[in-house]
C-alpha positions in Angstrom: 179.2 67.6 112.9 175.5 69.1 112.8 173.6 68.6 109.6 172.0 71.5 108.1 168.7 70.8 109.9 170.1 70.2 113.4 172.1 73.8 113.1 168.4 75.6 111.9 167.1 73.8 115.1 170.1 75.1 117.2 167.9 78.8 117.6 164.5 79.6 118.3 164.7 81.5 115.0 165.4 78.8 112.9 162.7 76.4 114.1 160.2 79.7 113.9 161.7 79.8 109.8 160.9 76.1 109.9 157.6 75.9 111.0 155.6 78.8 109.9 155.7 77.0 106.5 154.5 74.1 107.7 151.6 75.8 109.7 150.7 77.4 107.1 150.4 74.4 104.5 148.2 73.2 107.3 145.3 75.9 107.3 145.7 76.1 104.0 144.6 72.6 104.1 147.2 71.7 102.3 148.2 68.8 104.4 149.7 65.8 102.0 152.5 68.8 101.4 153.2 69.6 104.8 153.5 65.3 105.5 156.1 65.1 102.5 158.3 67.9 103.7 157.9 66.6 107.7 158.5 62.6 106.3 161.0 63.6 104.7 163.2 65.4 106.9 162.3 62.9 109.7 163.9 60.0 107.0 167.1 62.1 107.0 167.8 61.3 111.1 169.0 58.1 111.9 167.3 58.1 115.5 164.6 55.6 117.5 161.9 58.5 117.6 162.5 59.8 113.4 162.5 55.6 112.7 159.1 55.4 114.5 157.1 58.7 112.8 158.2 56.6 109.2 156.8 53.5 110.9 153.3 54.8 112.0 152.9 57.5 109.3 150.0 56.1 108.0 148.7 54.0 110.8 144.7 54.9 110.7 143.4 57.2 112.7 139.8 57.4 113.7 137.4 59.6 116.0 134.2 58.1 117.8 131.3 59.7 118.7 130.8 62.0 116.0 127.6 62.0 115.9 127.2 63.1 119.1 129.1 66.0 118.1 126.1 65.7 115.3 123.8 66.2 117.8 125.5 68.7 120.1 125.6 71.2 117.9 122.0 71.7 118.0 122.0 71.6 121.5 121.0 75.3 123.3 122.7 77.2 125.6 120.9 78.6 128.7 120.1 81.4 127.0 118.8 79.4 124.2 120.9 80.3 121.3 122.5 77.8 119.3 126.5 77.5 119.2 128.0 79.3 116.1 131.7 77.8 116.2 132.8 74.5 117.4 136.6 74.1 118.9 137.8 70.4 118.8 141.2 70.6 120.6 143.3 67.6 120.8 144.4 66.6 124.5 147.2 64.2 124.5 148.7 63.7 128.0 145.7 62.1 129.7 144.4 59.9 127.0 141.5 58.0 128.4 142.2 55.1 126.9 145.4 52.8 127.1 145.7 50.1 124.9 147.3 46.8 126.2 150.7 47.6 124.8 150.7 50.6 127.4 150.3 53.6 124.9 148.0 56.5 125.9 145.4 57.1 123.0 144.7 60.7 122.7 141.3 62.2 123.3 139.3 65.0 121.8 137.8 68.2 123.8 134.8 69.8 121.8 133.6 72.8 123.1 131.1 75.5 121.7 130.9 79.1 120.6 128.6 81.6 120.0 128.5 85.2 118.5 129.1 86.8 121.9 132.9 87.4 121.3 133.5 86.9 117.8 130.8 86.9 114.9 131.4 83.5 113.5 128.5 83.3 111.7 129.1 87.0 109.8 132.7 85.8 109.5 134.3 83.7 106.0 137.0 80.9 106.9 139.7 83.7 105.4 138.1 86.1 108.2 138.3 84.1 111.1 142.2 82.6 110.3 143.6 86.0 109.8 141.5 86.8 113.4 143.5 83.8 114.8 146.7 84.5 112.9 147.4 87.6 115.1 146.9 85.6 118.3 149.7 85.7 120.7 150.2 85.0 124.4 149.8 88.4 125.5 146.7 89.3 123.2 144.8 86.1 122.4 141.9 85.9 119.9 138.7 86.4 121.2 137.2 83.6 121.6 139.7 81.9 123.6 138.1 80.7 127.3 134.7 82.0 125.9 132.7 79.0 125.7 128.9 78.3 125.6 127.7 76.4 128.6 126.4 74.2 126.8 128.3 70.8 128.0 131.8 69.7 126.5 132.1 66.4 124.5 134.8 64.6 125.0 135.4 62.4 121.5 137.8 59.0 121.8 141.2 59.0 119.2 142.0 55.7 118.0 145.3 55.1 115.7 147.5 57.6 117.7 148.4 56.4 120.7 152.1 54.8 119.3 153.1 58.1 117.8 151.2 60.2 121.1 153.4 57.9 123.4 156.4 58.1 122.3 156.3 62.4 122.2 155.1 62.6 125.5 156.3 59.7 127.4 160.1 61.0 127.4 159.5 65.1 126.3 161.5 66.4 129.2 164.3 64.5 127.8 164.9 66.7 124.7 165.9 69.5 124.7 168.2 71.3 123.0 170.8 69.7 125.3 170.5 66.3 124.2 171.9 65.5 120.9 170.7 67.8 118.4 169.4 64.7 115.8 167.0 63.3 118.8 166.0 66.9 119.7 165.0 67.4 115.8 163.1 64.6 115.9 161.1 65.4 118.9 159.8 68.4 117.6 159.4 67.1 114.2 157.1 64.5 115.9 155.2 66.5 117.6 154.2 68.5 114.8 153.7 65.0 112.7 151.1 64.2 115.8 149.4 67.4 115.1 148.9 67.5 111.1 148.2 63.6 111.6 145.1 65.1 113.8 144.3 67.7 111.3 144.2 65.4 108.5 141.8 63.1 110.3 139.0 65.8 111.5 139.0 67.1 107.9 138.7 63.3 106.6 135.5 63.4 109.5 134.0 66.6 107.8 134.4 65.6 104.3 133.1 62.2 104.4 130.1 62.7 107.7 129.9 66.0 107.5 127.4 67.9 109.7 124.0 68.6 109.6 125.0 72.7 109.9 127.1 74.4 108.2 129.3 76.5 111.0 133.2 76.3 111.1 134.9 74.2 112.9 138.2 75.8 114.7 140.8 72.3 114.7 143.6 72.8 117.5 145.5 71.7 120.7 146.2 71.7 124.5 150.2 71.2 123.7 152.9 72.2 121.5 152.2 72.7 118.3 149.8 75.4 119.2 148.2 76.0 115.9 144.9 76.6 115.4 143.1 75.5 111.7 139.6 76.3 110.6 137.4 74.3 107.9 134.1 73.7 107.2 131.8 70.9 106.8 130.4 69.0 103.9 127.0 68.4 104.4 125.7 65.6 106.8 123.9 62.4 105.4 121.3 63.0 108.0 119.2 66.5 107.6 118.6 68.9 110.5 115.9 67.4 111.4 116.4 64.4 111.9 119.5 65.3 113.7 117.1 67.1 116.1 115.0 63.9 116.7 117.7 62.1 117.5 119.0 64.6 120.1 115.5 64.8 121.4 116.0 61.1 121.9 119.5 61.4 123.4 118.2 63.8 125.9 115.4 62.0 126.7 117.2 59.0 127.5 119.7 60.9 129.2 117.1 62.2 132.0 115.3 58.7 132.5 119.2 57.7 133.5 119.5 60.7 135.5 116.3 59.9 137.4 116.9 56.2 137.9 120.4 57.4 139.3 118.6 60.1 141.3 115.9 57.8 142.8 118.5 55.2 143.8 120.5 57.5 145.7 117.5 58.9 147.2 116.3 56.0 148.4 119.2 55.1 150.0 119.0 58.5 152.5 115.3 57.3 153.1 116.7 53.7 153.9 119.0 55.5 156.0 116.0 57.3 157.6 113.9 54.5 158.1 116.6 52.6 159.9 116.6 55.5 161.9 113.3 55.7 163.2 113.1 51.9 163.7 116.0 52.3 166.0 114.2 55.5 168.0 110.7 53.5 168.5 112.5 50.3 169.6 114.0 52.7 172.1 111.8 55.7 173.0 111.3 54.7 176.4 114.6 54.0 177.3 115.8 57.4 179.7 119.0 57.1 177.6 121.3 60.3 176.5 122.1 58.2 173.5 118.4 58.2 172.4 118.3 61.6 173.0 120.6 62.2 170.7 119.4 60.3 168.0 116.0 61.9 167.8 117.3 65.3 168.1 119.9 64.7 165.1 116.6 62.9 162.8 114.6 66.0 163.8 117.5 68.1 163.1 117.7 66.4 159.5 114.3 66.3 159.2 114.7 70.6 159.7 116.7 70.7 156.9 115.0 68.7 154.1 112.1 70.8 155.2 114.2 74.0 153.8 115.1 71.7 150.5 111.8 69.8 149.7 109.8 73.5 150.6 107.2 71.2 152.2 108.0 72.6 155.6 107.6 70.8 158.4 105.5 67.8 159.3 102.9 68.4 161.9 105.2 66.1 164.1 108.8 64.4 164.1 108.1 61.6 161.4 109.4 58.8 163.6 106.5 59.3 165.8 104.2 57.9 162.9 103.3 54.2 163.9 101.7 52.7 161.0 104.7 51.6 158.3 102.9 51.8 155.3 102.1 55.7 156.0 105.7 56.5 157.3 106.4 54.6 153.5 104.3 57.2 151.9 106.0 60.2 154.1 109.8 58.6 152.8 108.8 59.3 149.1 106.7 62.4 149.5 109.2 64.1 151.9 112.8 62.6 150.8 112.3 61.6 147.5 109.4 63.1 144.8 110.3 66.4 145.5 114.3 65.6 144.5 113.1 64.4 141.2 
């Protein structure tokens, strides 16, 4: 015989009745109430999946990086405007870390917004959660897929991955086919995942804050798809400082570009030199081999020429007989203008 949860569960309807309270505790950032009424209903089923949502209920959760996302969010777009929304949606099927017990750690995707499709920064909390309360499949809220180019952040979860594993691992088993108790609990879980995720970027923006006030829209690539928005405290670090630290970031970030750059240049020019050894060892040999070889290292040659917008040299480059100027012609042709 179905308990009175398991026959609410029985119907789309009844789950609907279920969760829209819940959802709505949770962007009214109300979340210790939503956890009570979600605990305790999970207590009430006698199942492996129920037993382990009580177990890991408050297992710590954590987020790393944050302050990159501190510095990303003064971070231009190519049109040089700053972001005026930030979407941290929680991915939990290809975690990117596994810990040694096998369990997939979720990971964070933070992308950014601007005013182009919805005025965030004319727009109150209130504003922009009745914008996203109307969103449906058919008509989604504006912003949805209308991201800033400036580049995603992908932000490590640790303290998930037990609860993460165990909804996704087996979540073509339950359906409402299985018994109804497992199927309850499945969905309860997933939803536990989810305010568990909630809880922890509000925890972030209370306690680190960020260095601009902008909302923050808190939601996910699977089931529940609910969408929350809050605000930040102020950061411990100003603005500017913030700023300095990006400029360092970035500056770091091109010197490791360019090292990476260089190395993989060089190793076309190493290819190149070889190359030329190989047709001056051989130039006088009435070979159709040979032939070949020069005309494909002319033919490259051609098409750097397009790239480097040097143009041609004078001559084929593997005619040059002294090795220190053909060493000067490597960087000058193959390699400084790449950088």
């Amino acid at each position: 015989m179905m308990t009175d949860l398991e026959t609410q569960f029985s119907t789309d309807d009844g789950e609907q009745n279920y969760f829209q309270p819940i959802a709505d505790l949770i962007r009214a950032e109300q979340h210790d109430l939503a956890k009570d009424t979600l605990i305790a209903d999970l207590a009430s089923l006698r199942v492996p999946l129920a037993e382990l949502c009580l177990e890991t209920q408050n297992d710590v959760v954590d987020l790393r990086d944050w302050d990159n996302l501190q510095q990303m969010i003064f971070r231009r777009a190519s049109n040089g405007v700053l972001c005026t929304a930030v979407g941290l949606d929680l991915c939990c099927n290809q975690g990117e870390h596994i810990t040694p017990e096998g369990w997939v750690e979720p990971y964070v995707e933070v992308v950014f917004y601007s005013d182009d499709h919805f005025p965030f920064s004319a727009r109150s909390r209130e504003e922009i959660l009745a914008e996203n309360a109307i969103c449906t499949g058919i008509s989604p809220v504006p912003w949805h897929g209308c991201m800033s180019d400036i580049e995603m952040v992908r932000m490590p979860v640790v303290g998930l991955a037990r609860l993460n594993s165990a909804v996704e691992r087996d979540n073509t088993l339950y359906t409402r086919h299985c018994a109804a108790a497992d199927y309850v609990a499945w969905r309860l879980a997933e939803w536990l995942r989810a305010l568990r995720y909630h809880q922890t970027v509000k925890r972030y923006l209370d306690q680190e804050g960020l260095a601009r006030h902008l909302p923050v829209i808190v939601g996910s690539y699977h089931s529940p798809f609910l969408e929350a928005v809050y605000f930040p405290a102020p950061s411990r670090r100003s603005a500017k400082e913030t700023k300095a630290r990006l400029a360092s970031t970035l500056e770091r970030q091109n010197r490791e570009w360019r090292a990476e750059q260089e190395q993989k240049l060089w190793e076309t020019a190493d290819t190149v030199r070889e190359m030329r050894k190989a047709i001056r060892a051989t130039r006088f040999w009435p070979s159709r081999a040979m032939r070949e070889l020069r005309r494909t290292y002319e033919l490259q040659e051609a098409v750097y020429a397009k790239f480097n917008k040097l143009g041609l040299p004078r001559r084929p480059s593997w005619r040059t007989a002294d090795d220190a100027e053909f060493e000067r012609f490597l960087k000058h042709f193959y390699v400084d203008p790449f950088l």
